[in-house]
Backbone of each chain as ProteinMPNN parsed JSONL, in Angstrom:
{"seq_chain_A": "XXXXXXXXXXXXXXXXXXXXXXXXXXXXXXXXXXXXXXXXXXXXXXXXXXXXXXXXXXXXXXXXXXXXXXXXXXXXXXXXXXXXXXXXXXXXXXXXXXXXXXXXXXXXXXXXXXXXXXXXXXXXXXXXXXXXXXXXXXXXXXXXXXXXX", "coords_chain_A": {"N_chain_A": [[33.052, 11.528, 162.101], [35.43, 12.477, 159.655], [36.467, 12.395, 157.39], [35.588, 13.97, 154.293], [34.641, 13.93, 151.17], [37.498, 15.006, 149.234], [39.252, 17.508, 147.19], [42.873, 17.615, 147.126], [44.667, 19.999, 149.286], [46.529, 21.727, 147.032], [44.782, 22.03, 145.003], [43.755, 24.51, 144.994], [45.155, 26.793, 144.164], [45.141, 26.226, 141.281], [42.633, 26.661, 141.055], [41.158, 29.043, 141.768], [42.877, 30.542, 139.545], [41.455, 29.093, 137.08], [38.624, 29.986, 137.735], [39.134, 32.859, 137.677], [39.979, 32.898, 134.998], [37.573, 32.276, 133.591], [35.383, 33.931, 133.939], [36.277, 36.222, 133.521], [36.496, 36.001, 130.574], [33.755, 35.494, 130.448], [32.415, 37.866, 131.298], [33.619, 39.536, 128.986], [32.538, 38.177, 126.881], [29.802, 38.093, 127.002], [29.159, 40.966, 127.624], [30.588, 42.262, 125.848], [30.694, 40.847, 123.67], [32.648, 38.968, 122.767], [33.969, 36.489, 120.508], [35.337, 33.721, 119.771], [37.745, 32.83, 117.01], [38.837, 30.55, 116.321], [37.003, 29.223, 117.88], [34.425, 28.972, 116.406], [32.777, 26.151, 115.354], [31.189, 23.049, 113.889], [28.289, 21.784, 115.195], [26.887, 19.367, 115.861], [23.136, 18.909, 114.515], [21.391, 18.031, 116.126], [21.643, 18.633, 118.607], [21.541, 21.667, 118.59], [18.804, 22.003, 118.501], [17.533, 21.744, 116.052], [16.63, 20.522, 112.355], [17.118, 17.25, 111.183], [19.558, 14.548, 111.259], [22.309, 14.205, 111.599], [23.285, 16.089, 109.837], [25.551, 19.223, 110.177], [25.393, 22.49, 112.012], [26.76, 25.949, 112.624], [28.446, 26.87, 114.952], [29.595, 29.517, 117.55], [31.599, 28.629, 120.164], [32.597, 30.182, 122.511], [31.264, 31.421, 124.661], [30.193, 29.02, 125.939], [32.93, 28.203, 126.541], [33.371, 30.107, 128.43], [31.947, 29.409, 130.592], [32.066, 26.836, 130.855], [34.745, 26.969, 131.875], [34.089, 28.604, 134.206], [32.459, 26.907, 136.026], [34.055, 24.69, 136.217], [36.435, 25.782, 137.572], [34.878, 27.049, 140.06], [33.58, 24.269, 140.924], [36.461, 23.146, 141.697], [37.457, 24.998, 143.653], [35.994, 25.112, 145.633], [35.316, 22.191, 146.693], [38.253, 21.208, 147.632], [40.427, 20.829, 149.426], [40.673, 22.623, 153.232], [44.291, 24.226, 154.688], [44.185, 23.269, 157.102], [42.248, 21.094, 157.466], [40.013, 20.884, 160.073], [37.364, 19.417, 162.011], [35.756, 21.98, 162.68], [36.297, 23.464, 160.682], [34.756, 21.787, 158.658], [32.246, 22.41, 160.03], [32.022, 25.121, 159.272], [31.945, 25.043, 156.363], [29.678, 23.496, 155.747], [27.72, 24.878, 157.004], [28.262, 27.695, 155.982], [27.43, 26.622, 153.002], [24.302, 26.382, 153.209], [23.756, 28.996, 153.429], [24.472, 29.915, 151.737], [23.029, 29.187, 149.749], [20.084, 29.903, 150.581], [20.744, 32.295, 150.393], [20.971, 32.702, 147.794], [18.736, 32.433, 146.604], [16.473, 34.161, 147.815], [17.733, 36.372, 146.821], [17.185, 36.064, 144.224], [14.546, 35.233, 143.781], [13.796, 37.936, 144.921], [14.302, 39.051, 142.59], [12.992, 38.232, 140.422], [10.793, 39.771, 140.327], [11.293, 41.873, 139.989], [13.292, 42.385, 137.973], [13.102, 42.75, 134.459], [12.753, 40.844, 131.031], [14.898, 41.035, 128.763], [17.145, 41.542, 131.016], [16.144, 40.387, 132.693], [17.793, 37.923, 131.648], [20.692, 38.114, 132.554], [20.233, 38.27, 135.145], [19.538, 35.144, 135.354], [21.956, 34.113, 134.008], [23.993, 34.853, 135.491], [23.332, 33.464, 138.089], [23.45, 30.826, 137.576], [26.25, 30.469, 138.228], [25.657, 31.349, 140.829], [25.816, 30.101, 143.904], [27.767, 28.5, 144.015], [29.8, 31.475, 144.334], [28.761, 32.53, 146.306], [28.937, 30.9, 148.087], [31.632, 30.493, 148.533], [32.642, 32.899, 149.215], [31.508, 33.413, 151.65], [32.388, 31.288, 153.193], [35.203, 31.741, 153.326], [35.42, 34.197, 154.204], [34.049, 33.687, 156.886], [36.791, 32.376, 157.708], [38.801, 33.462, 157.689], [37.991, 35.476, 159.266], [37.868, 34.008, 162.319], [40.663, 33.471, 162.026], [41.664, 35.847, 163.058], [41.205, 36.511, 164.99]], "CA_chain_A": [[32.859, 11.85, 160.677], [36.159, 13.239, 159.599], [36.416, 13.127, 155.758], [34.638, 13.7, 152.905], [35.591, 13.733, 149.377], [37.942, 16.751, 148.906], [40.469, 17.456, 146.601], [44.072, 18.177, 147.858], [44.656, 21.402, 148.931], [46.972, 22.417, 146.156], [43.668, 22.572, 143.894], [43.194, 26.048, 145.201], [45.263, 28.01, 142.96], [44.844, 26.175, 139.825], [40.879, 26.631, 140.562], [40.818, 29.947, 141.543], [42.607, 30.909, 138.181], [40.396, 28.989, 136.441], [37.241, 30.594, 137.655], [39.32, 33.905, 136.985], [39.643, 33.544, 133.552], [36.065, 32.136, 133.328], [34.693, 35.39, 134.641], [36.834, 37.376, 132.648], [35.617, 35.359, 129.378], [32.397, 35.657, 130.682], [32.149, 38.795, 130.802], [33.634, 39.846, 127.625], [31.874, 37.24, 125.537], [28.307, 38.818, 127.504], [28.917, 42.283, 127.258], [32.0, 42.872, 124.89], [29.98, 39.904, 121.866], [33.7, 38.559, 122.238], [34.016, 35.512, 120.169], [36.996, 33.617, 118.88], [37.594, 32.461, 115.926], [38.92, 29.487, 116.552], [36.121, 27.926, 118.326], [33.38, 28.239, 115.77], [32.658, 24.923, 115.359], [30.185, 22.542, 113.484], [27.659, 21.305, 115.691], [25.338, 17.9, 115.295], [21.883, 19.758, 114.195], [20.259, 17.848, 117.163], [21.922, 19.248, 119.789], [20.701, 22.67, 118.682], [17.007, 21.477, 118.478], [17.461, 21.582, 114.604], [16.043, 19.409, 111.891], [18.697, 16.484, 110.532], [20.228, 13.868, 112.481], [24.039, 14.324, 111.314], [24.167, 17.149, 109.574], [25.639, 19.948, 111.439], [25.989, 23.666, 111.849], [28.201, 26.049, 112.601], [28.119, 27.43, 116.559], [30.89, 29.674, 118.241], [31.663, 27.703, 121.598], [33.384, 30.998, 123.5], [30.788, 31.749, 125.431], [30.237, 27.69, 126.275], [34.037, 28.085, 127.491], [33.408, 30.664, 129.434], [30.68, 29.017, 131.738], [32.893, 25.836, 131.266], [35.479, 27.399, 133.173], [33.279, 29.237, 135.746], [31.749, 25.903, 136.616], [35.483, 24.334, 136.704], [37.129, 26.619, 138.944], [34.09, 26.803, 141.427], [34.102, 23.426, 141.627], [37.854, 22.944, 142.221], [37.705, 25.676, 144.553], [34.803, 24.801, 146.647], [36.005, 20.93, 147.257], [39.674, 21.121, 147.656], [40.753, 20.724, 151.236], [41.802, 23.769, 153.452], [45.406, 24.111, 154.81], [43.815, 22.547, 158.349], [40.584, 20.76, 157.587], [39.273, 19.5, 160.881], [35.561, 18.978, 162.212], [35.295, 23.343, 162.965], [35.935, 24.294, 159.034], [33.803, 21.487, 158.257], [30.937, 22.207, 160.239], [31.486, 25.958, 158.404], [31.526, 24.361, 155.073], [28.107, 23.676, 155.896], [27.2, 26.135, 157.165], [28.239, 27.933, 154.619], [26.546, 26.118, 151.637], [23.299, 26.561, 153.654], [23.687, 30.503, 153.563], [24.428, 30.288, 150.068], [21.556, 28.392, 148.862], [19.378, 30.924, 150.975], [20.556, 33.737, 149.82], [21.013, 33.034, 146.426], [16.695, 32.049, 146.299], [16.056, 35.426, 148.276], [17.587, 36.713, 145.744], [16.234, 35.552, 142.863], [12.912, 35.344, 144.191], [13.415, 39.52, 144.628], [14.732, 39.399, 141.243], [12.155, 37.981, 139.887], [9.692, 40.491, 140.767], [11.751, 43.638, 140.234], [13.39, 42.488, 136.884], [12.345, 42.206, 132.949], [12.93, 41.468, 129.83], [16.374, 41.26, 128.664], [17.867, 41.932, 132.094], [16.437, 39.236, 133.326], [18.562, 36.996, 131.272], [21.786, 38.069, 132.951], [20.066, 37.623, 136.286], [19.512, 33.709, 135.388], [23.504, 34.159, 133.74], [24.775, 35.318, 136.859], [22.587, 32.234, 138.872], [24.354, 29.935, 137.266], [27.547, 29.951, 139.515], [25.849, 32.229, 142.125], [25.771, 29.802, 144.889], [29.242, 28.419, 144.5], [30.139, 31.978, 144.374], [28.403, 33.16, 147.61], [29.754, 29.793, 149.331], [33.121, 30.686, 148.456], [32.943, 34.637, 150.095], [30.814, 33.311, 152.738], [32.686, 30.463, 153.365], [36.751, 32.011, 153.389], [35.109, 35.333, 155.065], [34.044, 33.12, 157.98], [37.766, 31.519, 158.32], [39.017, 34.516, 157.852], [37.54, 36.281, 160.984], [38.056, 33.261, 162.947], [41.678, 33.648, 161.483], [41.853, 37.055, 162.875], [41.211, 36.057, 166.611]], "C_chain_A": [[33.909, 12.86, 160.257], [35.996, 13.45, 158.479], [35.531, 12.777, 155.067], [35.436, 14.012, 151.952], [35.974, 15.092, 149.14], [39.018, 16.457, 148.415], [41.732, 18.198, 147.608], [44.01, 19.659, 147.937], [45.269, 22.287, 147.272], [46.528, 22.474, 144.636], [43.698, 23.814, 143.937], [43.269, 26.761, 144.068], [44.679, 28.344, 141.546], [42.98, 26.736, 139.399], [40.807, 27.9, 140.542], [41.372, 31.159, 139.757], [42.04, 30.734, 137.126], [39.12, 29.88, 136.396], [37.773, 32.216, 136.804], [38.774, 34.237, 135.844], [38.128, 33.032, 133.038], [35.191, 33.28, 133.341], [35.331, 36.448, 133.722], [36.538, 37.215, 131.471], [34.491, 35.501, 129.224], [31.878, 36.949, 130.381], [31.727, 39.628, 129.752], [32.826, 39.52, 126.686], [30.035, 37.777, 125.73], [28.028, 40.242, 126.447], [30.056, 42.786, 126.031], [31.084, 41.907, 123.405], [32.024, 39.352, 122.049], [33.883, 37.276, 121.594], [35.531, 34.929, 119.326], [36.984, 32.749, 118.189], [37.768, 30.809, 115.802], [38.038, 28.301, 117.243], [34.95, 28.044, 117.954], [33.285, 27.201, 115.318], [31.055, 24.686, 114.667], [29.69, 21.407, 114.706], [26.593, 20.043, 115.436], [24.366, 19.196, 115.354], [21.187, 19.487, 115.871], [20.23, 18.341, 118.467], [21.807, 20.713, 119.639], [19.327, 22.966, 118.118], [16.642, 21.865, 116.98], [16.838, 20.357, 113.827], [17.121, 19.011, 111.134], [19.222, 16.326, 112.042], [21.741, 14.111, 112.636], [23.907, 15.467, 111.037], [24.741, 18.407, 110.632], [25.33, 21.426, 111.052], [26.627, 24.686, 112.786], [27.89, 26.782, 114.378], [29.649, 27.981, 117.39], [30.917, 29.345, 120.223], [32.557, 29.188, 122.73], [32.555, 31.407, 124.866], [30.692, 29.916, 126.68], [31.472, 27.428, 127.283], [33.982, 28.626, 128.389], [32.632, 29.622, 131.05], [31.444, 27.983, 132.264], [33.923, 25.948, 132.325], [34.948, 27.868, 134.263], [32.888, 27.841, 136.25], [32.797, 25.074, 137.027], [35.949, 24.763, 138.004], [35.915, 26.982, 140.106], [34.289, 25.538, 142.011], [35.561, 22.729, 142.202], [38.482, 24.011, 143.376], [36.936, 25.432, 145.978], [35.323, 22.939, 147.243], [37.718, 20.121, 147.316], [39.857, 21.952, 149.243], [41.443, 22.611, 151.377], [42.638, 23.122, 153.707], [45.214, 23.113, 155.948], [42.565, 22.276, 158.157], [40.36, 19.602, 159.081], [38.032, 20.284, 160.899], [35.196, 20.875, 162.262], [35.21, 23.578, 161.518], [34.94, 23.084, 158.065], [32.439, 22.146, 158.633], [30.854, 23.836, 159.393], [31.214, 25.617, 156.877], [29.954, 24.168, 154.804], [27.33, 24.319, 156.076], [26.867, 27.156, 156.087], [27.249, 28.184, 153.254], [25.101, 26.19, 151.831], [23.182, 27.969, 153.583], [23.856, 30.48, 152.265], [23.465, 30.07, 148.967], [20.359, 29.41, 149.204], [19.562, 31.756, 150.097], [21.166, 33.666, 148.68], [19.425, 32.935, 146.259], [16.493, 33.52, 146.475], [16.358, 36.164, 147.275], [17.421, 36.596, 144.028], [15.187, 36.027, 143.095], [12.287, 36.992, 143.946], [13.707, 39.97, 143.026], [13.387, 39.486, 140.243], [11.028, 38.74, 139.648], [10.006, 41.677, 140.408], [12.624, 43.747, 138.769], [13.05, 41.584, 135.9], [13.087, 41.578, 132.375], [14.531, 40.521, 129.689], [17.345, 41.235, 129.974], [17.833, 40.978, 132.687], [17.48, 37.681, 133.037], [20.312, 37.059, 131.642], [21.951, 37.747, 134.314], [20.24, 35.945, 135.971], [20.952, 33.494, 134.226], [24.092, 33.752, 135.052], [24.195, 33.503, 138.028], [22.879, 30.453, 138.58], [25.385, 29.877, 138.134], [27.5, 31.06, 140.529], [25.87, 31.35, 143.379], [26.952, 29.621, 144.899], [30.153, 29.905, 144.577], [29.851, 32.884, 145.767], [28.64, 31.973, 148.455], [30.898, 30.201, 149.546], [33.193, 31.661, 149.355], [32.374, 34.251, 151.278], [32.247, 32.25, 153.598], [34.438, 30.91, 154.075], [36.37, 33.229, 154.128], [35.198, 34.601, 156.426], [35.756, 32.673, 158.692], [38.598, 32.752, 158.073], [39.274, 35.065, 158.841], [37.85, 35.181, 161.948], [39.784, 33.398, 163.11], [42.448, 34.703, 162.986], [42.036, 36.942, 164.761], [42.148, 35.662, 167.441]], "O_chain_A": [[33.598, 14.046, 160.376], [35.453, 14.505, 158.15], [34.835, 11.762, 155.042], [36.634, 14.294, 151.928], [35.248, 16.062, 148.921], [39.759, 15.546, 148.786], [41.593, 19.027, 148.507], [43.535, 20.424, 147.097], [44.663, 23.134, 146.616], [47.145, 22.726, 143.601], [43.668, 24.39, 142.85], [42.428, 27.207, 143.289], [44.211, 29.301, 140.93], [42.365, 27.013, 138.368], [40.424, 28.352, 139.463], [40.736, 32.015, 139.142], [41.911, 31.587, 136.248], [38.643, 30.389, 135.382], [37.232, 32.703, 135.811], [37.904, 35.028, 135.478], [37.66, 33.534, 132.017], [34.237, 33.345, 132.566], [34.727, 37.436, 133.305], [36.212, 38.273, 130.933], [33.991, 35.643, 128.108], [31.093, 37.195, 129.465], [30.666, 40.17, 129.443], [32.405, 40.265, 125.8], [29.222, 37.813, 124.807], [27.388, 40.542, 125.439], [29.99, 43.901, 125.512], [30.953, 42.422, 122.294], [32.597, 39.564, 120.98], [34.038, 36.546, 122.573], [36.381, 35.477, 118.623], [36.315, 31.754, 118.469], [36.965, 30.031, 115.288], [38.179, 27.078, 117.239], [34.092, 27.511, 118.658], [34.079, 27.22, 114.379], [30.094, 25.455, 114.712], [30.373, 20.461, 115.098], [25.572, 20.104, 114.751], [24.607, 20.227, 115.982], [20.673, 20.333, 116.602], [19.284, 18.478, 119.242], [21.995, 21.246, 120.733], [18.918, 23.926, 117.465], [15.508, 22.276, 116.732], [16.545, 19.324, 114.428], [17.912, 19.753, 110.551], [19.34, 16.967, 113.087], [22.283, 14.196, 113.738], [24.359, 16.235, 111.886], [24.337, 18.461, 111.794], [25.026, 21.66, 109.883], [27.065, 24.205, 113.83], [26.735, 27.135, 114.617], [30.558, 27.235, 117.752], [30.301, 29.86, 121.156], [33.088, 28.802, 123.771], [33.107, 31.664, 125.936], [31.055, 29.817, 127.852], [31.409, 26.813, 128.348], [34.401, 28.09, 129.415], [33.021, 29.41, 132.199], [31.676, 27.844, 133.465], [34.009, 25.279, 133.355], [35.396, 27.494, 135.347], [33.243, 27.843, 137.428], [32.681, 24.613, 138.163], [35.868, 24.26, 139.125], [36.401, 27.206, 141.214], [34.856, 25.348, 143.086], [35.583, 21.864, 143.079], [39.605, 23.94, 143.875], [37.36, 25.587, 147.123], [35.669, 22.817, 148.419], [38.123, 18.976, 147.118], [39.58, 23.008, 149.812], [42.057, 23.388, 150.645], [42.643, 21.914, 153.468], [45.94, 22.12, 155.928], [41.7, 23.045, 158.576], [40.444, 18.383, 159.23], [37.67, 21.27, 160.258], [34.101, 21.075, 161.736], [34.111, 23.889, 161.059], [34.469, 23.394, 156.971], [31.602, 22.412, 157.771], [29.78, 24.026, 158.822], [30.186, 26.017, 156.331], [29.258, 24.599, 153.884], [26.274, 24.443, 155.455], [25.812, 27.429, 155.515], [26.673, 29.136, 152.727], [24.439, 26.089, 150.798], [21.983, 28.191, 153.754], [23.147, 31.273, 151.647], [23.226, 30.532, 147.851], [19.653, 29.783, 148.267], [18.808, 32.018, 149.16], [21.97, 34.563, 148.428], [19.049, 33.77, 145.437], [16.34, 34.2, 145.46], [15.43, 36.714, 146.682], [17.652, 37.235, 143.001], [14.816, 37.135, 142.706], [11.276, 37.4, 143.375], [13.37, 41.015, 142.469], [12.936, 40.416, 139.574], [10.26, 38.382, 138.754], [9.172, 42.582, 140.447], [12.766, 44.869, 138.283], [12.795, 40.382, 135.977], [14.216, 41.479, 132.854], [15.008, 39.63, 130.392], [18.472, 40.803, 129.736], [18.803, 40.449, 133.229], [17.782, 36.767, 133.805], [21.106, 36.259, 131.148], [22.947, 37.254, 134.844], [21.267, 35.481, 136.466], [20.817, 32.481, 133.538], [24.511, 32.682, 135.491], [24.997, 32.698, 138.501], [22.613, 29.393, 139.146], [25.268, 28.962, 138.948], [28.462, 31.636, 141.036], [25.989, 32.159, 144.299], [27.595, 30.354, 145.65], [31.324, 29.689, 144.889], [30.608, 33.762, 146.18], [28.507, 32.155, 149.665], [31.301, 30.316, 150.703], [33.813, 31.4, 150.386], [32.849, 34.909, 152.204], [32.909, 32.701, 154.532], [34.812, 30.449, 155.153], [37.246, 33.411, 154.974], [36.199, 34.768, 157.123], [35.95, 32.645, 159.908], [39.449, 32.591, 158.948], [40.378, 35.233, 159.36], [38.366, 35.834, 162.855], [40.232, 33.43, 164.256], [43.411, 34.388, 163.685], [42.966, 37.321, 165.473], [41.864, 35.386, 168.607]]}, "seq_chain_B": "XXXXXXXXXXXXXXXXXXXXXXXXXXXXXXXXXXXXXXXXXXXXXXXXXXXXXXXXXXXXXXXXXXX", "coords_chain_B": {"N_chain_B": [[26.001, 26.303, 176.299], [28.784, 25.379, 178.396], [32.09, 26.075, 178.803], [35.076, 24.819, 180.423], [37.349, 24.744, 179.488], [39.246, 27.156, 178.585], [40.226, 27.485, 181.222], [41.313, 24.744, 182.173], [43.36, 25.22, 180.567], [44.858, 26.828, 181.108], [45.742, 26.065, 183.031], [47.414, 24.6, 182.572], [49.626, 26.091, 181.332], [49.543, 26.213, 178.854], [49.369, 27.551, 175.402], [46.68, 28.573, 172.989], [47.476, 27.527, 169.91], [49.059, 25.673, 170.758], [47.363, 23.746, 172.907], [45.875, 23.499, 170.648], [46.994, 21.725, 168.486], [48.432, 19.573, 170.385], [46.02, 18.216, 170.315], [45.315, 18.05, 167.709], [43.467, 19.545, 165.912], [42.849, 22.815, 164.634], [43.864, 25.967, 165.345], [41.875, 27.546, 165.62], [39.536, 26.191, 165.58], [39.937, 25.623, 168.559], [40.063, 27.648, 169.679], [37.198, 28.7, 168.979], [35.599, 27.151, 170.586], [36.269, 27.354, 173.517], [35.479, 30.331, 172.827], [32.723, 29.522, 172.5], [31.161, 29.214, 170.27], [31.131, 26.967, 169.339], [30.64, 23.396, 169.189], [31.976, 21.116, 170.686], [32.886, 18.041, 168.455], [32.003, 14.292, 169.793], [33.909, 13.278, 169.815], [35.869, 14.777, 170.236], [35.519, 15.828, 172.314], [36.42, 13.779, 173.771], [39.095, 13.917, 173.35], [40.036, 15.957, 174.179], [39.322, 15.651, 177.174], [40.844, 13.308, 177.873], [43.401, 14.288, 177.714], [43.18, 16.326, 179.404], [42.511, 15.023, 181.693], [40.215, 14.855, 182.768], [36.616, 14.086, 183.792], [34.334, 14.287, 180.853], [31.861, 15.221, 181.475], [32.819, 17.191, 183.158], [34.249, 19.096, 181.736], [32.625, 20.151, 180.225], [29.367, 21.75, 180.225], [25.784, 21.863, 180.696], [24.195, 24.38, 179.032], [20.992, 26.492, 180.33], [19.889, 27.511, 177.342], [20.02, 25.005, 176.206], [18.353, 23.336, 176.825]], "CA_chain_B": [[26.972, 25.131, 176.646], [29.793, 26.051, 178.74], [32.694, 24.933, 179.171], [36.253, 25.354, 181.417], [38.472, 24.525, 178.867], [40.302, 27.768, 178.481], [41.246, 27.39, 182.615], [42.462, 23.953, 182.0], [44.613, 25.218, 179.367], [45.446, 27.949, 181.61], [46.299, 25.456, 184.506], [48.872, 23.882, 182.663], [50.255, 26.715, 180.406], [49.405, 26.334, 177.309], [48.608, 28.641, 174.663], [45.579, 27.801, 172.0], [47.612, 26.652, 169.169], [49.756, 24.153, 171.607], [46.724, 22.806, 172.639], [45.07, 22.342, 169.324], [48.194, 21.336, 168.014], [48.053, 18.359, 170.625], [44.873, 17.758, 170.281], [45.093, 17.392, 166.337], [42.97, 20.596, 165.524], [43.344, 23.637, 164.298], [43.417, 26.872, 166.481], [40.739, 28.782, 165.598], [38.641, 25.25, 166.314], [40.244, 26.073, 169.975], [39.299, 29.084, 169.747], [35.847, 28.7, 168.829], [35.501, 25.895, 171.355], [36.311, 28.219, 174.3], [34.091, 31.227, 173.18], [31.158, 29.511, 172.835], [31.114, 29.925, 168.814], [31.212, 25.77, 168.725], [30.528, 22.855, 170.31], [32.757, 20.074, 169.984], [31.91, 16.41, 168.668], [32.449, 13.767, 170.77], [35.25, 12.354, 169.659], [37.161, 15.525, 170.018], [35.118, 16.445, 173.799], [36.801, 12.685, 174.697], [40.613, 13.806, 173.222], [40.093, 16.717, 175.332], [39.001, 14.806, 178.45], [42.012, 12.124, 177.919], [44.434, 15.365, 177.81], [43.58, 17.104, 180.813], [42.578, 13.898, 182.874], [39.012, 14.725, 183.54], [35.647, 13.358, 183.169], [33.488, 15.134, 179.75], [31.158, 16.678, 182.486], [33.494, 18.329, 183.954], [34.426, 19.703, 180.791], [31.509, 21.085, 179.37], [28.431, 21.639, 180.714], [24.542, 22.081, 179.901], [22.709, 25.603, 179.917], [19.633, 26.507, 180.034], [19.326, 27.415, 176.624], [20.244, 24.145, 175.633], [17.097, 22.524, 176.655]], "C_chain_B": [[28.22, 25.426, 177.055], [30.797, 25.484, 178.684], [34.21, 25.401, 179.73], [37.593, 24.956, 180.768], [39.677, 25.284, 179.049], [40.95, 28.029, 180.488], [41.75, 25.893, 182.565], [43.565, 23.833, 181.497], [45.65, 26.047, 180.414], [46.334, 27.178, 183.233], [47.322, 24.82, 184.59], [49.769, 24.672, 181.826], [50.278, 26.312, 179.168], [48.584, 26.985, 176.487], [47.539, 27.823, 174.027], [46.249, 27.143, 171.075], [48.508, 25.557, 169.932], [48.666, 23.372, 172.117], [45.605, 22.131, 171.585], [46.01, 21.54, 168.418], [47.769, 19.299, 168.745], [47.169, 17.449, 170.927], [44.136, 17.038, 168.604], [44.035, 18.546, 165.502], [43.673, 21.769, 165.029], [42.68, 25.016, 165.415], [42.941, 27.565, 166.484], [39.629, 27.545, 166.018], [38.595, 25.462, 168.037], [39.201, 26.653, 170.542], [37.764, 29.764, 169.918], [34.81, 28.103, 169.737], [34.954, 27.302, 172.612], [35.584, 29.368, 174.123], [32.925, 30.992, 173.153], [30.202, 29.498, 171.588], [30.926, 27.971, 168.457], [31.122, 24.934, 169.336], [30.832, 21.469, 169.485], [32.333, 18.689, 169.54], [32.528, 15.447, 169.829], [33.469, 13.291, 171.279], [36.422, 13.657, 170.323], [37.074, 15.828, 171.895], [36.334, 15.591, 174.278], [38.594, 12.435, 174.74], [40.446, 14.95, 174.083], [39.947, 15.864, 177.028], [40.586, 14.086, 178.868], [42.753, 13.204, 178.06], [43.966, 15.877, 179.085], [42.946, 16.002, 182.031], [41.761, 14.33, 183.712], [37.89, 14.617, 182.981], [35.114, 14.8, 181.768], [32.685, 16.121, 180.559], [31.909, 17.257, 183.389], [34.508, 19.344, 183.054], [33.235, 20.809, 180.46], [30.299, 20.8, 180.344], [27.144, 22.42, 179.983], [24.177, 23.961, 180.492], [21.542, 25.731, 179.645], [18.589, 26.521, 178.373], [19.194, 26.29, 175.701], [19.211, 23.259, 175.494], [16.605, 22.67, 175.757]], "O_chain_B": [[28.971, 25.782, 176.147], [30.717, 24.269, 178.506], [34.501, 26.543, 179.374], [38.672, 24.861, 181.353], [40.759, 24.833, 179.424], [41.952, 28.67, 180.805], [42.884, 25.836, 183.04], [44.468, 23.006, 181.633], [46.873, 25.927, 180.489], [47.125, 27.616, 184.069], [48.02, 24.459, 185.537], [50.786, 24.068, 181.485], [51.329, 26.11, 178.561], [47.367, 27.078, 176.642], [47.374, 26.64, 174.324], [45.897, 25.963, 171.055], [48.497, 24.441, 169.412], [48.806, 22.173, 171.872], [44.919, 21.11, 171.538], [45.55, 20.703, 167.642], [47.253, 18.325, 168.196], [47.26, 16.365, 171.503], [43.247, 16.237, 168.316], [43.862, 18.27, 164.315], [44.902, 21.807, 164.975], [41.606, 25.096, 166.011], [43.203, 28.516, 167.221], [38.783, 27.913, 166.834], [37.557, 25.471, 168.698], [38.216, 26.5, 171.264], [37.31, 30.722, 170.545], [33.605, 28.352, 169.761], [33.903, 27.941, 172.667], [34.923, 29.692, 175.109], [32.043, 31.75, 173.557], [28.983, 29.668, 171.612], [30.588, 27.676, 167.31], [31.49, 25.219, 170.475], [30.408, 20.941, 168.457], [31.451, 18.136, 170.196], [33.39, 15.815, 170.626], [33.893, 12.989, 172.395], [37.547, 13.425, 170.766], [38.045, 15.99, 172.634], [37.206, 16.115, 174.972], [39.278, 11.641, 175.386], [41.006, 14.634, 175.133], [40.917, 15.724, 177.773], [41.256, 14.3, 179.879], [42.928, 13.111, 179.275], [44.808, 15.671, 179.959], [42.991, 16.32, 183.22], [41.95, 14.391, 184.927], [37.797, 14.93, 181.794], [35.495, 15.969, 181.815], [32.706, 17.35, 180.482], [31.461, 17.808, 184.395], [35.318, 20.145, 183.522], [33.197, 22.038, 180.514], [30.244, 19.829, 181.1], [27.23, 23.252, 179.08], [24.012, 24.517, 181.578], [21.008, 25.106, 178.728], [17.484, 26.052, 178.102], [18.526, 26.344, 174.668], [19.006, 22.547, 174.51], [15.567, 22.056, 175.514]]}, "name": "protein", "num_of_chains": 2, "seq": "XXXXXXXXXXXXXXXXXXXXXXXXXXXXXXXXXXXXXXXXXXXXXXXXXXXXXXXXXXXXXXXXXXXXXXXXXXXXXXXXXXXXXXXXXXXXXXXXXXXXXXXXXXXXXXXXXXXXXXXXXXXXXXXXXXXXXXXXXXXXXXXXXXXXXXXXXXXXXXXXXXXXXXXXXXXXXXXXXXXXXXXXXXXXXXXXXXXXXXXXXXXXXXXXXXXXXXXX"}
């Protein structure tokens, strides 16, 4: 069982600057209210659980980009071959994605219990691209140290 | 799961990335092999085997905690 579906390596870069500026959008558009002008946009009504089939209204999409990109650049980072993919950085791959799924629940689960309100809505922000984000550190940490040997 | 790899390597001189090199791996797979950190599939036990020109069990072997 050698391959699975992975993009070429020389996804990496383009993904990891993607997620960059996703995260950096993200941010801003969270905690900064950054919005840009250019991508308020008229929306179909129905797709923001409005009444009227056509008509629209008006919705600024910056935050939408943001996520768009975070969810981009994870996935173009997370399935884009290493430099040497054989059967060892697979079986961490797996590995991996199994530690990430854990311990993104664990934490939630403690989240859940320990925050409110408002706060909690940046926890289930953040939980959005926390697994591909604790695959990734988990994942390049491991090959890393192996690296290092 | 043990295994006597790194004295076969050592019996014919070769470092880790020369023999993951001609083995088609990468050398931290070696690497991982030999400490004990990984345990190879079959395909790879049987390109090892064919390279140093001896049977799989006499490659690797079972331990106890393996039962």
């Amino acid at each position: 069982m050698k391959t699975t579906i992975l993009l070429p390596h020389r996804f990496k870069t383009p993904g990891a600057l993607v997620l960059l500026s996703g995260l950096v959008l993200g941010v801003l558009a969270i905690f900064g209210n950054l919005e840009f002008d250019f991508l308020d946009v008229p929306l179909p009504k129905f797709l923001k659980q409005e009444q009227g089939l056509f008509s629209t209204t008006n919705n600024n999409l910056t935050d939408e980009l943001a996520l768009g990109l975070c969810i981009a650049g994870c996935l173009l980072l997370m399935f884009s071959r290493e430099k040497v993919e054989d059967e060892f950085v697979q079986h961490q791959r797996l590995l991996s994605l199994q530690w990430a799924v854990l311990v993104n629940y664990v934490i939630l689960f403690i989240a859940n219990w320990l925050v409110y309100d408002t706060n909690f809505f940046y926890v289930m922000t953040f939980n959005l691209i926390a697994i591909p984000l604790f695959f990734l550190l988990r994942f390049h940490w491991i090959l890393w140290r192996s690296n290092q040997n | 799961m043990k295994n006597t790899i790194h004295v076969e390597r050592a019996i014919r001189n070769l470092t880790q990335a020369d023999l993951a090199e001609r083995i088609g791996v990468s050398r931290q797979t070696i690497h991982a092999i030999e400490s004990g950190k990984y345990v190879p599939s079959t395909v790879l036990a049987l390109k090892l085997s064919r390279l140093f020109g001896k049977p799989v069990n006499e490659l690797f072997q079972l331990e106890e905690q393996d039962e």
